[in-house]
Rosetta silent file (secondary structure, phi, psi, omega in degrees, C-alpha in Angstrom):
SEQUENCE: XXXXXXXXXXXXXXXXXXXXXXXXXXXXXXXXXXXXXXXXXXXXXXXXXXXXXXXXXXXXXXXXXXXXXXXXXXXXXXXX
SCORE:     score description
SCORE:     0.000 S_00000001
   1 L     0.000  130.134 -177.369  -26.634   -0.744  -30.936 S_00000001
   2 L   -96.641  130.463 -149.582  -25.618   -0.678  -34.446 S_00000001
   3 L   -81.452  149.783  157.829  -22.273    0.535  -35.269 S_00000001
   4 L  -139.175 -177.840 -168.712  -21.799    3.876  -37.652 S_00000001
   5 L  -108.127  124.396  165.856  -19.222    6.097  -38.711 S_00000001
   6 L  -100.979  113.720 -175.350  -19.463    9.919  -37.882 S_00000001
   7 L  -132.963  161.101  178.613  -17.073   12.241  -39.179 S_00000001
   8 L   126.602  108.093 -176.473  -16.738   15.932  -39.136 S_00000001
   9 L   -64.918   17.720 -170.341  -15.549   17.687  -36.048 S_00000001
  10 L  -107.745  -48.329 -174.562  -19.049   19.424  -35.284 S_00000001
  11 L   -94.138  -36.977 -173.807  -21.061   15.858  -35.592 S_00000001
  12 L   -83.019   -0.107  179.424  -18.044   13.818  -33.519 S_00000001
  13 L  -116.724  -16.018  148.999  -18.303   16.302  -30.772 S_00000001
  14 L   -54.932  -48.921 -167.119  -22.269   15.726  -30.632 S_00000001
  15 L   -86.612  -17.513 -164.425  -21.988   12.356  -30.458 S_00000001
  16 L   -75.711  -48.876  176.684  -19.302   12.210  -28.035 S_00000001
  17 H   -51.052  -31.781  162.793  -21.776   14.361  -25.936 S_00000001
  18 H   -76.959   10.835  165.585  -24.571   12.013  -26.060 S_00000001
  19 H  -105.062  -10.018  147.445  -22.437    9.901  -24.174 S_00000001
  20 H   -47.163  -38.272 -173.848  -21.521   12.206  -21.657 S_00000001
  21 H   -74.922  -48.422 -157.796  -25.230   12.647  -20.753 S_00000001
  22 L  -101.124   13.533 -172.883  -25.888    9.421  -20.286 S_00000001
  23 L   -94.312  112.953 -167.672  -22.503    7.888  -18.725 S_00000001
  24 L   -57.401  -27.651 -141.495  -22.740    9.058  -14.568 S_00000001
  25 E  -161.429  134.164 -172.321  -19.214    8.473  -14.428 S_00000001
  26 E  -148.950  114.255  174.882  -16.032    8.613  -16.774 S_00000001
  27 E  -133.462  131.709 -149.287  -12.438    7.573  -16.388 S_00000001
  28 L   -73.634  132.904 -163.296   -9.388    7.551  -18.447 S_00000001
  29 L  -115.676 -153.865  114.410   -7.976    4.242  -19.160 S_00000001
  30 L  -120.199  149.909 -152.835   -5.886    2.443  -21.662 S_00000001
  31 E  -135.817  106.671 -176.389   -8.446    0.125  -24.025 S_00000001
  32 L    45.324   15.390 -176.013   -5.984   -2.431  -25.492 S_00000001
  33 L   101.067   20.522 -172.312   -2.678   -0.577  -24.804 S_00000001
  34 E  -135.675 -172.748  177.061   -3.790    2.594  -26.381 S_00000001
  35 L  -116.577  139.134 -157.933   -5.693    5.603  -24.507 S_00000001
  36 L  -135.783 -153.004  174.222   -9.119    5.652  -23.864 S_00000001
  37 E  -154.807  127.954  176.817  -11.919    5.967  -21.263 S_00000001
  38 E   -92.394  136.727  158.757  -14.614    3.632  -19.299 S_00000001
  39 E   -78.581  139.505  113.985  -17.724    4.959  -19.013 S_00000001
  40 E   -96.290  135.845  174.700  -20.247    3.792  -15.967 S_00000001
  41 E  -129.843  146.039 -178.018  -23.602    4.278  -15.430 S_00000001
  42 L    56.541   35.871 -171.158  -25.254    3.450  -12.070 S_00000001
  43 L    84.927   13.364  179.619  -22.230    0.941  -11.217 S_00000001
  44 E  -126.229  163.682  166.019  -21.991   -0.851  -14.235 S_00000001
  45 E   -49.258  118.470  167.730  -19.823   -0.921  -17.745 S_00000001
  46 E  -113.392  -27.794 -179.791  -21.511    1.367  -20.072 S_00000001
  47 E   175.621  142.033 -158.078  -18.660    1.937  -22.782 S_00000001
  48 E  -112.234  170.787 -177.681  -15.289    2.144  -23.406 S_00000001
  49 E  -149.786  126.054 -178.613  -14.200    4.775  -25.856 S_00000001
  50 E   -72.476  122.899  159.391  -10.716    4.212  -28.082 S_00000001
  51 E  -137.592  158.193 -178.092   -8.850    7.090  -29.029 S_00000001
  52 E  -113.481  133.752 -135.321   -6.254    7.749  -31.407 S_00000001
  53 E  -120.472  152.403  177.810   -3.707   10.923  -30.748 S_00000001
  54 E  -161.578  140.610  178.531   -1.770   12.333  -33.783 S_00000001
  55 L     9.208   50.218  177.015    0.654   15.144  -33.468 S_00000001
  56 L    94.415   -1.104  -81.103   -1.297   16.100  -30.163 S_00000001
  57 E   158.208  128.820  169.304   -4.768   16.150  -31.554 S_00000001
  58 E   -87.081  116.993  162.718   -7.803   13.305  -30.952 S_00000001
  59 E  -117.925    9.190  176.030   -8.232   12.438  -34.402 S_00000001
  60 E  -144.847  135.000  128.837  -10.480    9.161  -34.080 S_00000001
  61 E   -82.302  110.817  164.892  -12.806    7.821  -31.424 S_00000001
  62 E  -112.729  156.655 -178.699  -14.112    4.342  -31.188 S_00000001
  63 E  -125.451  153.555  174.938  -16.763    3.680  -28.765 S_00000001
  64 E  -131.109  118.662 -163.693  -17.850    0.689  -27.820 S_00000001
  65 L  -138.924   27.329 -156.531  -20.903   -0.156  -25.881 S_00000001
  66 L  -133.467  108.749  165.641  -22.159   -4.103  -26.691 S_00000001
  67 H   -66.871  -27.830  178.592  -21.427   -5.936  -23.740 S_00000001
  68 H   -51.201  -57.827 -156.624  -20.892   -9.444  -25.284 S_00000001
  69 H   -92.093   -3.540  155.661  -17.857   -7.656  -26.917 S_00000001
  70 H   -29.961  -46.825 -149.826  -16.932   -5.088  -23.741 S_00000001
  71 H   -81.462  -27.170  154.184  -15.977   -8.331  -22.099 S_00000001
  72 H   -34.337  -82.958  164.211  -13.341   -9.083  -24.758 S_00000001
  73 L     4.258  146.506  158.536  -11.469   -5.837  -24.177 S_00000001
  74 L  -115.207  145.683 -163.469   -8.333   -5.331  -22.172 S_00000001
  75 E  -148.296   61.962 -177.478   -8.810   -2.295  -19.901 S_00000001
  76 L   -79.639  102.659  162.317   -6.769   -0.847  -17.168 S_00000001
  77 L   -56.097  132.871  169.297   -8.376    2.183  -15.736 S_00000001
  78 L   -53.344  154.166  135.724   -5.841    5.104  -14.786 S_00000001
  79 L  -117.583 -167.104 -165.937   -5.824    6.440  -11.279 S_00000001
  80 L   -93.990    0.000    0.000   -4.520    9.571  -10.162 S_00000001
C-alpha cells in the first residue's frame, strides 16, 4: 500500500472509516510509547494507527499497515 498524506478533517475522518470497515476488531494501544490502536482482521495484524493528542484534540493519525514494517513496531495493547 502506498503511503499518502490526507488532510482536512472531513477527508481524515473518511479515511479513518475505511479502516473501520475493514478491521473486525480494534484496540487501543500505545505504538512506540505514544497512543494508538491495533487493528485485526480475522486473527491477524491488520494496522496499527499512531496518534498525536494536542490540547485534547487528535490532530494527526499515522496508520500503518505493511507488515515487513508492522513487525518493527513496539506495541503494547491496553486492557481494561
Amino acid at each position: 500500500m502506498a503511503s499518502k498524506v490526507v488532510r482536512g478533517a472531513s477527508a481524515v475522518t473518511a479515511q479513518a472509516l475505511t479502516f473501520s470497515r475493514v478491521a473486525g476488531f480494534a484496540q487501543p494501544a500505545l505504538v512506540n510509547g505514544d497512543a494508538g490502536l491495533v487493528t485485526r482482521s480475522q486473527g491477524t495484524a491488520g494496522s496499527r494507527h499512531g496518534l498525536t493528542i494536542a490540547h485534547g484534540k487528535i490532530v494527526e493519525i499515522n496508520i500503518l499497515a505493511d507488515p515487513a514494517r508492522l513487525s518493527q513496531l513496539d506495541v503494547a495493547v491496553l486492557s481494561d
